[in-house]
C-alpha positions as CSV (number, residue, x, y, z in Angstrom):
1,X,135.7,111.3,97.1
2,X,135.4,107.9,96.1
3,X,138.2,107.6,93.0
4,X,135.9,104.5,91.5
5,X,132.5,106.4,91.7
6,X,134.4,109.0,90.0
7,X,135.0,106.9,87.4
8,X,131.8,105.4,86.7
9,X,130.1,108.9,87.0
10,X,132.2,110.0,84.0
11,X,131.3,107.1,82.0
12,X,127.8,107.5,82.4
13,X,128.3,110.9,81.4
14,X,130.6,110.6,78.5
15,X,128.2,107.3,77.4
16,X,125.2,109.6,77.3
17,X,126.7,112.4,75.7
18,X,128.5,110.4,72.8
19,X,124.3,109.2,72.2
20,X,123.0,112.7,72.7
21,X,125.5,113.5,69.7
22,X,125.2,110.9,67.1
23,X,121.1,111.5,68.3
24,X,121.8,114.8,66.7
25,X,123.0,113.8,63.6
26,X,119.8,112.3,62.9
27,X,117.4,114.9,64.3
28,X,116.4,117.2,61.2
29,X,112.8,117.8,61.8
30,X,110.4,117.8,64.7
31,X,108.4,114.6,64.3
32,X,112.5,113.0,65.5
33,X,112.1,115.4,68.2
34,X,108.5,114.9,69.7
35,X,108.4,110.9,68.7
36,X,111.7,109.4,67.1
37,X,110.4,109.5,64.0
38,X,108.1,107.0,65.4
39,X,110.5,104.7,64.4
40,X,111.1,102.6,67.8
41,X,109.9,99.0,67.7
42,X,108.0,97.2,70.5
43,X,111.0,95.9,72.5
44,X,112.6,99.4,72.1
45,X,110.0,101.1,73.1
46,X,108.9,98.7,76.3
47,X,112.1,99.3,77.4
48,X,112.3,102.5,77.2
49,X,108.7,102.9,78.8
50,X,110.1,101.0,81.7
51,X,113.0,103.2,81.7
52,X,110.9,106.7,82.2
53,X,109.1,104.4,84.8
54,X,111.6,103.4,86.9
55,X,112.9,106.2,88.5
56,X,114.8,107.4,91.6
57,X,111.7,106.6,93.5
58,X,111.2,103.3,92.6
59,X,115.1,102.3,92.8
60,X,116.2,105.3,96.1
61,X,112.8,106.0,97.5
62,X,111.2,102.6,97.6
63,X,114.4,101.0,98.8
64,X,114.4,103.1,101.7
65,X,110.5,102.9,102.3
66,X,110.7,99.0,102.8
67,X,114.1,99.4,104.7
68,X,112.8,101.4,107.1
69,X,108.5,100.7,107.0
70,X,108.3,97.0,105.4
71,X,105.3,95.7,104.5
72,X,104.2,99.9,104.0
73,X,106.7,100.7,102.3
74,X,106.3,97.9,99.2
75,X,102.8,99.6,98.7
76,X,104.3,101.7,95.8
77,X,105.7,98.2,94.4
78,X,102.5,97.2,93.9
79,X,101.0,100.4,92.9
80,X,103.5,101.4,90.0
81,X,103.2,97.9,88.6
82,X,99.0,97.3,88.8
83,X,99.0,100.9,87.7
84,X,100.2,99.3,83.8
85,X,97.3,97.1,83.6
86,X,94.6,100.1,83.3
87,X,97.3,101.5,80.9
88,X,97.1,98.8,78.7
89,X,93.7,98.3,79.2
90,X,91.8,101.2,78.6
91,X,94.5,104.5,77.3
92,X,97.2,102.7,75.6
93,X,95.4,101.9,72.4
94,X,93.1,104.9,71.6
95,X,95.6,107.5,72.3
96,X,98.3,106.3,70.1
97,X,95.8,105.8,67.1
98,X,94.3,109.3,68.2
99,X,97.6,111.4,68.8
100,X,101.0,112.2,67.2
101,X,103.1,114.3,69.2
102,X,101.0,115.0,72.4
103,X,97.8,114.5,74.7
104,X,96.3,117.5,73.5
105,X,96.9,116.2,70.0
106,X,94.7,113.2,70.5
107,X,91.7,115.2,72.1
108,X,92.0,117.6,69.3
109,X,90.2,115.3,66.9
110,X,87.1,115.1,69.2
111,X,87.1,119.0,70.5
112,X,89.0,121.5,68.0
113,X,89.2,123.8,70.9
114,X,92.3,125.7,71.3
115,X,91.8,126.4,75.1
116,X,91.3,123.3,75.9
117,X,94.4,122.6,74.4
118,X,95.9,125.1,76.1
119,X,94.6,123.9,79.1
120,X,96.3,120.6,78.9
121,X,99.6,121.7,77.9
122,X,99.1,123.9,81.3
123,X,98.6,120.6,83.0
124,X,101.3,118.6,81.5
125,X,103.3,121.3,82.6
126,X,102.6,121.4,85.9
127,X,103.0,117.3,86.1
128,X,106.3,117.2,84.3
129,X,107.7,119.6,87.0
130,X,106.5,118.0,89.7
131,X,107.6,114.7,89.4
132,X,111.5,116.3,88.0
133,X,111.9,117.6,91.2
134,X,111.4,114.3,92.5
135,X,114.2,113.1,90.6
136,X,116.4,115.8,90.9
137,X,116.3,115.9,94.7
138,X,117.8,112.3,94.8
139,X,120.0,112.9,92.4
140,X,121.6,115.3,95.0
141,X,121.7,113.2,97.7
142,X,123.2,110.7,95.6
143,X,126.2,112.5,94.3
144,X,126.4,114.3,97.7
145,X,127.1,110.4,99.2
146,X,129.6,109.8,96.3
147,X,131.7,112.6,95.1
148,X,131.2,115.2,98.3
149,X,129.8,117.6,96.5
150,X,126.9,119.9,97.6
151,X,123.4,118.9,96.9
152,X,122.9,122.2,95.2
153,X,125.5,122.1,93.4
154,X,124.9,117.9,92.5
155,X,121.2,119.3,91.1
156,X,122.4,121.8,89.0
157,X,125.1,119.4,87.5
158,X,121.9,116.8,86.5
159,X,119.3,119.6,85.8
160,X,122.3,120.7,82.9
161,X,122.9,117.4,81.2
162,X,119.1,116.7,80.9
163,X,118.3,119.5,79.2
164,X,121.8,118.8,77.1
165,X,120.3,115.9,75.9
166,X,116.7,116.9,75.1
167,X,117.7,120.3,73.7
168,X,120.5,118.4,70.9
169,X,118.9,114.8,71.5
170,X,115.3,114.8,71.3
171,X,113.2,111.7,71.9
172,X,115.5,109.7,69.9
173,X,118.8,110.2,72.4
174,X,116.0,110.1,75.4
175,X,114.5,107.3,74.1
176,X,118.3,105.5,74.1
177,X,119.6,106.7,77.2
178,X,116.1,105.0,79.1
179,X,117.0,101.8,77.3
180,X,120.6,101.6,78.1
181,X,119.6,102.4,81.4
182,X,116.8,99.9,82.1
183,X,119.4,97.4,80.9
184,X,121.5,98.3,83.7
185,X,119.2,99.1,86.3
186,X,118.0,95.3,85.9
187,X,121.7,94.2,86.0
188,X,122.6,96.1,89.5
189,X,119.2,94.8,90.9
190,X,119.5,91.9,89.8
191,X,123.3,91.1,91.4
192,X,122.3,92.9,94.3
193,X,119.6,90.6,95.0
194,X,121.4,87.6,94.3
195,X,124.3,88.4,96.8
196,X,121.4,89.5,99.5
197,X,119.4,86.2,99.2
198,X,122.6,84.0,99.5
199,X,123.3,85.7,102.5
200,X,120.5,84.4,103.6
201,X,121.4,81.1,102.4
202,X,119.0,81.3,99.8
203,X,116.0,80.5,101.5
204,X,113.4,83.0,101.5
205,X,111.8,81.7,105.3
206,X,115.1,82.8,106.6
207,X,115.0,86.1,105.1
208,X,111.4,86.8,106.3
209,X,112.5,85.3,109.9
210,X,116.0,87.2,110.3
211,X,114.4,90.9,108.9
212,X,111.4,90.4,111.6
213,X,114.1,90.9,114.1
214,X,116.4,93.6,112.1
215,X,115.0,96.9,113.1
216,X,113.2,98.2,116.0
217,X,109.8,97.5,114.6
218,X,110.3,93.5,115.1
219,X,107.2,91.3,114.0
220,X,105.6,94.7,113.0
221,X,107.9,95.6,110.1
222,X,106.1,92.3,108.2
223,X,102.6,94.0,108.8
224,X,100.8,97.1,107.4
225,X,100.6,100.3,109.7
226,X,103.7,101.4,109.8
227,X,104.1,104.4,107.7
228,X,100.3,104.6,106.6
229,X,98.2,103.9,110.3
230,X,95.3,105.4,108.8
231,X,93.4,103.0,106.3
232,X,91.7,106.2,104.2
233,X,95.4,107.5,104.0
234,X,96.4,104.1,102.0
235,X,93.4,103.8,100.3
236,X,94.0,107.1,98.6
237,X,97.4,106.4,98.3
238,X,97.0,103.3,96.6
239,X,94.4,105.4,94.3
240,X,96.6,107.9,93.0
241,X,99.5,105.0,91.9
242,X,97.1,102.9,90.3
243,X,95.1,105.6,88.3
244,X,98.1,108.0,87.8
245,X,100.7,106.2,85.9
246,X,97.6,106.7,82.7
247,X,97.6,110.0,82.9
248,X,101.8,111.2,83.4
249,X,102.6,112.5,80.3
250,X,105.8,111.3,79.7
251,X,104.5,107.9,79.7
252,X,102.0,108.8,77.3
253,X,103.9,110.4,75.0
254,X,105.8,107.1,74.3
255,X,102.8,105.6,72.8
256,X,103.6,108.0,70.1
257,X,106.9,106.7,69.2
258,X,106.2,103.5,67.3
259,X,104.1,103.5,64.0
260,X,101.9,100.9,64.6
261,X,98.7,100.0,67.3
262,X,99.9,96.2,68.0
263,X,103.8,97.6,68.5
264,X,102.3,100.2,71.0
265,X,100.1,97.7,72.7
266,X,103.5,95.3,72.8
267,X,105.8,97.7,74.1
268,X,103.0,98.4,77.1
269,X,103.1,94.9,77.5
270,X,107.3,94.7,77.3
271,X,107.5,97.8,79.8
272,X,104.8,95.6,82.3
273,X,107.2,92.5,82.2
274,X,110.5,94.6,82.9
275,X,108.6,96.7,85.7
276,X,107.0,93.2,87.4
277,X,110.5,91.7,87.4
278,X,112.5,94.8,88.9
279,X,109.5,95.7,91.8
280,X,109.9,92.3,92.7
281,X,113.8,92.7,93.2
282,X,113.0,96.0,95.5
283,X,111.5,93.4,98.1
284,X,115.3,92.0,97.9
285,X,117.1,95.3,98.7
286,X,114.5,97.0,101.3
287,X,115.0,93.7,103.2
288,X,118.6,93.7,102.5
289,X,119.1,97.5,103.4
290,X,117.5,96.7,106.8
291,X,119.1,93.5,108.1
292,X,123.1,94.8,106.4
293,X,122.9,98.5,106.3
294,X,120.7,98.4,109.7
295,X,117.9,100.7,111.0
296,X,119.5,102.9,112.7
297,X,122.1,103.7,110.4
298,X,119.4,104.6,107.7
299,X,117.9,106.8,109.7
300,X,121.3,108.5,110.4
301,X,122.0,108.7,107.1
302,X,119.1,111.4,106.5
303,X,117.5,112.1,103.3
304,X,114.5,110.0,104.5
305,X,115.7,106.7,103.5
306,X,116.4,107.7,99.8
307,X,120.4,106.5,100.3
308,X,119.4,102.9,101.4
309,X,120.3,101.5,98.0
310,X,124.1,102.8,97.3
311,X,124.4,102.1,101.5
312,X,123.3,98.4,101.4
313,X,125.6,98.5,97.9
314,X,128.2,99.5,100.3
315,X,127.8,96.7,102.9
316,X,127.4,93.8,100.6
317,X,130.4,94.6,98.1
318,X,132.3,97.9,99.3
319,X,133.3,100.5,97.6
320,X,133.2,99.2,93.9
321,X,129.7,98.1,94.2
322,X,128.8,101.2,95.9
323,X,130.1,103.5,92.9
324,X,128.5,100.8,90.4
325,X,124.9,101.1,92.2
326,X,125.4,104.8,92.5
327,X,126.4,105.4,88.8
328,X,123.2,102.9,87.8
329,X,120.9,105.1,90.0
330,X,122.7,108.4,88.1
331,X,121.9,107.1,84.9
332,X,118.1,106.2,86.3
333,X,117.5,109.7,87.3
334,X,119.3,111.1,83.9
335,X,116.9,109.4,81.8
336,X,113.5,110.0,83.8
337,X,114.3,113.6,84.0
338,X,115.2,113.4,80.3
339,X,112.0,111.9,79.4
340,X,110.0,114.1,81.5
341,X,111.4,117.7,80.4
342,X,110.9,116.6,76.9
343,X,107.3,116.0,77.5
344,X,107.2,119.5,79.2
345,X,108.6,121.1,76.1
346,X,106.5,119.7,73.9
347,X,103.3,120.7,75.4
348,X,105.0,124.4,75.3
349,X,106.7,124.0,71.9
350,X,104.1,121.8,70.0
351,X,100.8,122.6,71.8
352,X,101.7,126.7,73.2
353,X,103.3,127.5,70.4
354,X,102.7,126.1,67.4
355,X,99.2,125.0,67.8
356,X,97.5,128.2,69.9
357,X,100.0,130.9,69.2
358,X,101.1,130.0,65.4
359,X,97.6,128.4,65.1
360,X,99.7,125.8,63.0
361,X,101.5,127.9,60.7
362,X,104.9,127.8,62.8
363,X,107.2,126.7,60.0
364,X,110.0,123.4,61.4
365,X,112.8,125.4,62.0
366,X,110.2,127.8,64.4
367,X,109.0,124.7,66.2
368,X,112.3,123.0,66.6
369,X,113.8,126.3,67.9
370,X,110.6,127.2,70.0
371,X,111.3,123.3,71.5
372,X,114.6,123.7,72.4
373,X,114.1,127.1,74.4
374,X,110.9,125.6,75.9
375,X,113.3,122.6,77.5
376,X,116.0,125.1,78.4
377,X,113.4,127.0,80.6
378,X,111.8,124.1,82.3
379,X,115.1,123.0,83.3
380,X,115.8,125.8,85.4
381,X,112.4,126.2,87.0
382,X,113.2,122.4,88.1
383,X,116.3,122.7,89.1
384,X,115.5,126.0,91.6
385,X,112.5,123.9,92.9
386,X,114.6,120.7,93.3
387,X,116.7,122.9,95.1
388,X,113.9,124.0,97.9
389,X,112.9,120.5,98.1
390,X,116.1,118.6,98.9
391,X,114.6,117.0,102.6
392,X,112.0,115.1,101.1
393,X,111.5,111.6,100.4
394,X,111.6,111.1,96.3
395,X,108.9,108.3,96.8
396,X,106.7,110.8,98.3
397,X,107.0,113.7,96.0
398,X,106.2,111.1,93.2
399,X,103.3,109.7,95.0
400,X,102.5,113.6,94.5
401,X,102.4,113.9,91.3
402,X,100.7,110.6,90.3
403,X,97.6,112.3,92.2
404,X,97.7,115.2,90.2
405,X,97.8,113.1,86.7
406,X,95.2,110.7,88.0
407,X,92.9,114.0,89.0
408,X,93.4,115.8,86.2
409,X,94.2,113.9,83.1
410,X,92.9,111.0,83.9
411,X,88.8,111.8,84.1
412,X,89.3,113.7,81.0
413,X,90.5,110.6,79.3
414,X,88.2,108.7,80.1
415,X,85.5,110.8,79.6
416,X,86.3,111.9,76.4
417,X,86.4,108.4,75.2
418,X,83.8,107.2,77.0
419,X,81.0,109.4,77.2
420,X,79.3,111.0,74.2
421,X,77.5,114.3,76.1
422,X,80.9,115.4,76.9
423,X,82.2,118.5,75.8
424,X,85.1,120.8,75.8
425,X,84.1,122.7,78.7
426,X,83.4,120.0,80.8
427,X,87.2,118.9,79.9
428,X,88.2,122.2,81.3
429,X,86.2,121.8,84.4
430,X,87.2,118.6,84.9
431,X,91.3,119.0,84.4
432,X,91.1,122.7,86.6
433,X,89.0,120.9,89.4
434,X,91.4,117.9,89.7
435,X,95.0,120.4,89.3
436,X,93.4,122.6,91.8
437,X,92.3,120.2,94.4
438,X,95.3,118.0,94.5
439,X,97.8,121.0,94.7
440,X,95.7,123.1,97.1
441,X,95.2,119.6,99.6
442,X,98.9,118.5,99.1
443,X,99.6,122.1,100.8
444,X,97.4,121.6,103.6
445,X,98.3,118.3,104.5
446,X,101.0,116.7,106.6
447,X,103.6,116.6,103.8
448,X,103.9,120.5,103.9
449,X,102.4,121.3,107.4
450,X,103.8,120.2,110.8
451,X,104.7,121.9,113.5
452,X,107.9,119.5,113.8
453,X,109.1,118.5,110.5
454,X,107.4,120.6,108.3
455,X,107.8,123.5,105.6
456,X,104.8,125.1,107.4
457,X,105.5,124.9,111.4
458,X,101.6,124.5,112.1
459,X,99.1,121.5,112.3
460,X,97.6,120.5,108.7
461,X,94.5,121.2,108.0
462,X,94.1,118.3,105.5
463,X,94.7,115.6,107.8
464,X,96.0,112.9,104.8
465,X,99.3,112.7,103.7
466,X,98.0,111.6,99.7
467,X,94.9,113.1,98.3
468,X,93.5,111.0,95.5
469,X,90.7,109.2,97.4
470,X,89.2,113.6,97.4
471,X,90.8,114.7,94.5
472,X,90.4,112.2,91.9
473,X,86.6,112.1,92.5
474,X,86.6,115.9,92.3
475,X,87.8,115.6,88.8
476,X,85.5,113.4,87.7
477,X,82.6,115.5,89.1
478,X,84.1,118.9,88.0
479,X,84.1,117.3,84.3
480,X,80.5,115.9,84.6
481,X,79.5,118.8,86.0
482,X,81.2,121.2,83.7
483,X,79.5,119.4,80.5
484,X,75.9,119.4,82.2
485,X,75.9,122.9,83.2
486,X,77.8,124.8,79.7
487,X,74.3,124.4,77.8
488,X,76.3,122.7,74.8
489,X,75.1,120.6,72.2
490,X,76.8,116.8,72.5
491,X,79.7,116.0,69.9
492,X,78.2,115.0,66.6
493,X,81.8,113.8,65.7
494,X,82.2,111.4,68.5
495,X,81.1,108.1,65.9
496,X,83.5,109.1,63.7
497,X,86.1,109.8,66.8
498,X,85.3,106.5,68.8
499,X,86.0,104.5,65.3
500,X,89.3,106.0,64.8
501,X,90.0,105.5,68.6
502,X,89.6,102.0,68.2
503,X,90.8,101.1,64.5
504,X,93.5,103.4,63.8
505,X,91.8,104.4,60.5
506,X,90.9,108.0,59.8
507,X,86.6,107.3,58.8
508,X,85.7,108.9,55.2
509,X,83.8,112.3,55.7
């Protein structure tokens, strides 16, 4: 056991806990659970958007994907950051002046349907749990690397404290832990970085020249093919990065925590600079992992390059940096996880509960207490998943579940904004279609079937390894579909809808 890790692993736990408790103090109702009382301002918020964003895939997976794929592997850079500008553009804005605690609360004022709402909670779950186990299987290889202690047991240790903190925290200890954790996240990439690119004599032609000859690949690791040799397979990767990140609900359910439409629209804007600056840094450490830490020693480390990061931490400054890094990537998965079973529990709690089973009559305490069991439960259905799941890259499983939210969340988004014939069946169509497909293709593809490597020891009957470029056009067709065939009227209240979408301002009946 390293005594210094040790150390910092306490800190970050005693640090988030002291914040989960004075967070208490201040929860009373659930509007400070769902949103913080919507009392975050634009910097706040950014930052805390960036901190649900940046998560063990961007700082473990992503490190290991360039270390070990180069130019492939910086594809998610460049995804997860482009993905903010149809964020900004097109979701940010309407949903915040649409919604207050949820998704399903902003399509409720076009279609008062209470399956469709029910539907969408369905699909926030399924998201939500998805991309936790993501974060829950590098946690495990983390503390595994640090502390010695089973990856089982390292899941279960993180899949407690997150729910610790949403179940006495809410959004406001959530939303504190992201932003303390961005702040550091920056500060280890940013040291890291510096020390790699002096190695390199600060010169960035040097760095390019002497990482062309680190691993086996040579002048190959600076071209695409490497991981992704079919150019459908990175098309529809590259789909699902770009069009998912505006429809995760954890992301979206930030735009809810500031009061009003310019703050959300800065703190977009905020989380874009913060996200541009780190993926930027990640081309420092994937290069630096590779020409310090070494090919061959990343692959012999396992865990499909996901320990590249505490590794290379290891080589450039021993064992103090190591534990530093290590506790920074801790806190990064703490804080995603955090963010993402809170959105979970609201679409049980807020949407389940108190909007389809209560039909809104569930008095505070009810919804508070209906909340906190809610986050208790999808805890453990992570955390025995996570536990199934501990050989797989994190990058990958979050590539996962961005294809399911850009499937399934995102056509009905768009849609519902955009298109006056549609209706609240073709929603239903539309989310079902996208959920189904992406799931059902992820399990026939590569990922899960190979007769080497994989969960299922047979050849895949889907032949890519990411299914947006099928499933996201699926969704879209499944919604259009859905609305031509139900035989409904269009929405007479879409005026009145698209004006509060774009003002803010509830119109006079």
């Amino acid at each position: 056991m390293n005594p210094t890790g040790f150390v910092f692993f306490v800190s970050i736990v005693i640090g988030t806990l002291v914040i989960t408790y004075y967070a208490s103090q201040r929860m009373t109702n659930p509007n400070d659970f769902y949103a913080a009382g919507h009392e975050l301002n634009g910097i706040q918020n950014g930052f805390a958007i960036a901190g649900d964003y940046m998560s063990a895939a961007s700082f473990l997976g992503i490190t290991g994907s360039i270390a070990l794929y180069g130019y492939d592997g910086f594809f998610y850079s460049i995804g997860f950051f482009v993905s903010y500008l149809v964020l900004l553009l097109i979701v940010a804005e309407p949903l915040h002046n649409l919604g207050k605690y949820t998704v399903a609360d902003a399509v409720h004022v076009r279609f008062r349907s209470r399956k469709l709402r029910g539907v969408i909670a369905l699909n926030t779950l399924s998201i939500s749990v998805i991309y936790m186990i993501a974060q829950l299987v590098g946690a495990g290889a983390l503390i595994h690397l640090l502390l010695n202690i089973d990856n089982s047991s390292a899941i279960l240790i993180v899949g407690i404290l997150m729910t610790t903190y949403v179940v006495f925290g809410g959004m406001i200890a959530t939303s504190w832990v992201q932003i303390i954790k961005s702040i550091l996240l920056l500060a280890g990439t940013l040291i890291m970085s510096l020390i790699i690119f002096s190695r390199f004599g600060w010169s960035l032609q040097n760095m390019f020249s002497s990482v062309a000859t680190a691993t086996p690949l040579g002048d190959k690791f600076l071209q695409p093919g490497n991981q992704y040799d079919n150019p459908i397979d990175t098309l529809s990767f590259n789909l699902a990065l770009i069009l998912g990140t505006a429809g995760l609900p954890h992301i979206l359910v930030r735009l809810f925590t500031v009061r009003e439409t310019k703050t959300a629209r800065f703190s977009v804007v905020t989380a874009t600079g913060v996200i541009g600056i780190y993926y930027i840094m990640t081309i420092f450490l994937g290069f630096g992992a590779a020409s310090f830490v070494g090919w061959r020693q990343l692959e012999e480390a396992g865990y499909a390059g996901n320990l590249a990061a505490p590794l290379l931490a290891n080589a450039l400054g021993g064992e103090f940096l190591m534990a530093f890094i290590s506790a920074v990537a801790f806190a990064t998965i703490l804080a995603v996880v955090s963010g993402l079973v809170l959105s979970a529990s609201s679409a049980f709690a807020h949407d389940f509960y108190s909007s389809i089973f209560r039909r809104g009559t569930a008095s505070e305490k009810e919804q508070m207490y209906a909340a906190k069991l809610s986050s208790i439960g999808v805890g453990l259905i992570s955390i025995v998943l996570a536990i199934g799941a501990q050989k797989l890259n994190v990058a990958f499983l979050v590539a996962l579940a961005f294809a399911v939210a850009a499937s399934a969340n995102l056509p009905m988004i768009v849609l519902i904004l955009f298109w006056k014939k549609f209706n609240p069946a073709g929603a239903i169509a539309g989310i079902l279609t996208g959920l189904a497909s992406s799931i059902i293709l992820v399990l026939l593809s590569p990922n899960v079937m190979d007769p080497v490597d994989g969960w299922i020891r047979v050849k895949a009957l889907f032949p890519l390894e990411n299914p947006g470029i099928i499933s996201i056009p699926l969704g879209f067709a499944g919604a259009i579909i859905g609305t031509l065939i139900s035989g409904k009227p269009s929405d007479q209240r879409y005026d009145r809808f698209l004006f509060q979408a774009l003002t803010g301002m509830k119109p006079e009946k």
